[in-house]
N, C-alpha and C positions, 0 to 999 in steps of 0.2 A: 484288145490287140495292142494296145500305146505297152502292158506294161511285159509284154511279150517282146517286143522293140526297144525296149530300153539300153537294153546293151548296145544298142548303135551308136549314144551319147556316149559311152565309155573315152574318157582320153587317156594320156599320158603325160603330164607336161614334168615340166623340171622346175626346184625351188632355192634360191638363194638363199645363203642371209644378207643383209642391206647391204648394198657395195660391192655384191658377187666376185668373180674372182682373183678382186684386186682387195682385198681384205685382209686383214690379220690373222682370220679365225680361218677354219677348215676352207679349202678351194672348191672342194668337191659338191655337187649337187644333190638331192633327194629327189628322186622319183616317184612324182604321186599320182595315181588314179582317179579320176574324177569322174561325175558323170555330170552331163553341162546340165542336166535338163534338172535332176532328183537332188541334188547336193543340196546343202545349204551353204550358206556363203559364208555365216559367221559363222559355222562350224569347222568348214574350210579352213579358214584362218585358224582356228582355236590346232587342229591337224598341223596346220605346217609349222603353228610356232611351238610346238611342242616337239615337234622331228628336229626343228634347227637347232632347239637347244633353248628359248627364248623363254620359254614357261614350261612349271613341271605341270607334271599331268592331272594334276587335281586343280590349277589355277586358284585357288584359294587367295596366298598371301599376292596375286597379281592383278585383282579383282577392282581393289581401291585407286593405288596409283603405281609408279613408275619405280621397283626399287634400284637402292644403287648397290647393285652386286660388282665385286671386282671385276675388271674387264677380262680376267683371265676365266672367268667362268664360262662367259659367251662364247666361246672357244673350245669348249668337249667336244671331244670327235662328236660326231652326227648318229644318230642314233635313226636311222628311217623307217625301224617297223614299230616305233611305241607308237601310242595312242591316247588321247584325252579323255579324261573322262567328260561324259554328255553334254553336262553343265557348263564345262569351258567356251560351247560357244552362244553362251547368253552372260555373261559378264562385259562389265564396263570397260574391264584390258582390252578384251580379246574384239569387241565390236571397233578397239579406234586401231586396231593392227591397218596397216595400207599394206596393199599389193600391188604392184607396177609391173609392165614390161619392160624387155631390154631398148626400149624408145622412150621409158620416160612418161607411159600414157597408165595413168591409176586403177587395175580392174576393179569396177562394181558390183558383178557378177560374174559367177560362173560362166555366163552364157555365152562370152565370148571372150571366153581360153579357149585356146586354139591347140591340137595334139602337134606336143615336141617341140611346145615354144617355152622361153625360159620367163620366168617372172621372179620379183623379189621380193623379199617379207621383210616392211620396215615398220619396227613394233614403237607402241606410242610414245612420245617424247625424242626418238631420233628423227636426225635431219634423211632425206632421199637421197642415198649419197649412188651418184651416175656410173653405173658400173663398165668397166673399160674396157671388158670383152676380149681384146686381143690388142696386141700392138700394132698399130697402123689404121686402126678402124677411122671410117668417118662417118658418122651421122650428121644429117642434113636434121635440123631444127625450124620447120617451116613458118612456125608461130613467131620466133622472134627476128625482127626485121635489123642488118644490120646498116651503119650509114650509109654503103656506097647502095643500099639496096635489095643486097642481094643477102637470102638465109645465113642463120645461123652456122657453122659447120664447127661439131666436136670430133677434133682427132686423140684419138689415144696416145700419147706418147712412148708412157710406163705404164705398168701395171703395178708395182711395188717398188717407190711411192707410185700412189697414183697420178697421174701426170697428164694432163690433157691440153693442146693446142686451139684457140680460137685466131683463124689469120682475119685481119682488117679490124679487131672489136672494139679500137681505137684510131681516131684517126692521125695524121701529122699536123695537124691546124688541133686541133685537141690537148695533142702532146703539145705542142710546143704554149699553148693559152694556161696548161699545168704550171709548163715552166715559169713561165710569166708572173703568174696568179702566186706562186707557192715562194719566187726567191722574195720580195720583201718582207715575209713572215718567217722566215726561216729561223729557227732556234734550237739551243743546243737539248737534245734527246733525256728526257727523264724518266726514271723507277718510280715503282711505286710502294711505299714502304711505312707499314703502320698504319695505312690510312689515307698515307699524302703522297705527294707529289715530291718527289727529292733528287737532288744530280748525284748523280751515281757515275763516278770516274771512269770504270768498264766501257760504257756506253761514250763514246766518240763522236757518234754520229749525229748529224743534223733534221730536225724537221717543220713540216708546218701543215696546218689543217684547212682543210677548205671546205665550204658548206655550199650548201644547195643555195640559190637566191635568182630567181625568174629574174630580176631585173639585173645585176651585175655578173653571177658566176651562173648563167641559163647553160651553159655548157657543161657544168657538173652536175644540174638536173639529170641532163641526157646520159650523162655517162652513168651516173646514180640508179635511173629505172633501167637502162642498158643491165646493169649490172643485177639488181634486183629481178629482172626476167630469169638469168642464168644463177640465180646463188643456189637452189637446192640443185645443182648440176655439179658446184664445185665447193660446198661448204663441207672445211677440211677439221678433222679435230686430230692431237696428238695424245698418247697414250703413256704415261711413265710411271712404274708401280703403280697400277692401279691408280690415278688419279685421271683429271678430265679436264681439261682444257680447251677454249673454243676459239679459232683465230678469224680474227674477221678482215678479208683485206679485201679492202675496197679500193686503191688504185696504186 
């Protein structure tokens, strides 16, 4: 009787690539079929990232590790009726693919996708980058606590760039201990060039570094794990000819 009732587990959900539809590459979704109960999960995966474009369909040369194909490859229209072959989903790629929902929560299993809910495919070695949805969105973050208290809240700004608002994630007694902490270090902005450290006229600007230390700078601890709760929500990378570049800004 169970395999007479199987179609009842039938969904439909919808698939991104990492960053949905605030990304470079196609905006548009994939629509996939699933069944919660019969699927397998790492074949699942092995399915969507061959639809989004991420592996071809023999997974072979994806098997070992991460290659670096130009970023303009990531980027072919979307192709949603091909198919993997079997074996794609027993490889070491295809088992470290993550899947997430539009909240940020990692699925493990098939078993609860949900029909007509969106999820995203971020294949191994990229960061989860928080996709923006719509402009004006807020998601409530209930896991990370902010100082006066109260959650997390991500508002959408932009969608291209992506552009996201946190109110309160600093406070004015913080900001101003910055200030404090950073003018008697302040010096003039350096290149990096050869190898080294070298002044480079272009650059104008002033700066200074400040470190974590429980006993004197306890307040960049905070803003440090502060910030460390939220970085796969806002880690940003830029794209130029095909090259990769990772910015890291911490305050």
């Amino acid at each position: 009787s169970f395999f007479h009732a199987e179609h009842q587990f039938d969904i439909r959900i919808k698939i991104f690539r990492n960053g949905g539809n605030n990304t470079e590459c196609d905006r548009n979704p994939v629509v996939m079929k699933v069944n919660t109960v019969i699927d397998d999960f790492a074949y699942f995966k092995a399915r969507a990232g061959v639809k989004l474009g991420y592996i071809p369909e023999d997974c072979t040369e994806w098997s070992r590790s991460r290659p670096r194909r130009p970023f303009d490859q990531f980027c072919q229209p979307l192709t949603p009726n091909r198919e993997p072959s079997p074996r794609c989903g027993y490889t070491s790629y295809t088992d470290r693919i993550r899947v997430y929902d539009n909240e940020g929560q990692q699925l493990d299993s098939l078993h609860f996708a949900k029909q007509g809910h969106e999820y995203f495919v971020v294949p191994p070695g990229d960061h989860f980058f928080w996709p923006g949805s719509y402009v004006g969105r807020k998601l409530t973050i209930p896991d990370i606590i902010l100082p006066d208290g109260s959650p997390l809240v991500l508002e959408t700004l932009s969608l291209s760039p992506r552009v996201f608002f946190i109110e309160k994630f600093v406070t004015m007694d913080e900001c101003q201990k910055i200030i404090d902490a950073a003018e008697p270090r302040m010096h003039d902005s350096q290149g990096f060039e050869r190898g080294k450290n070298v002044k480079i006229e272009a650059r104008t600007s002033q700066q200074a570094w400040l470190s974590c230390n429980n006993h004197t700078n306890k307040f960049i601890c905070d803003i440090d794990k502060r910030i460390a709760a939220v970085r796969l929500c806002l880690r940003t990378s830029f794209q130029r000819d095909s090259s990769f570049i990772e910015l890291h800004s911490y305050v």
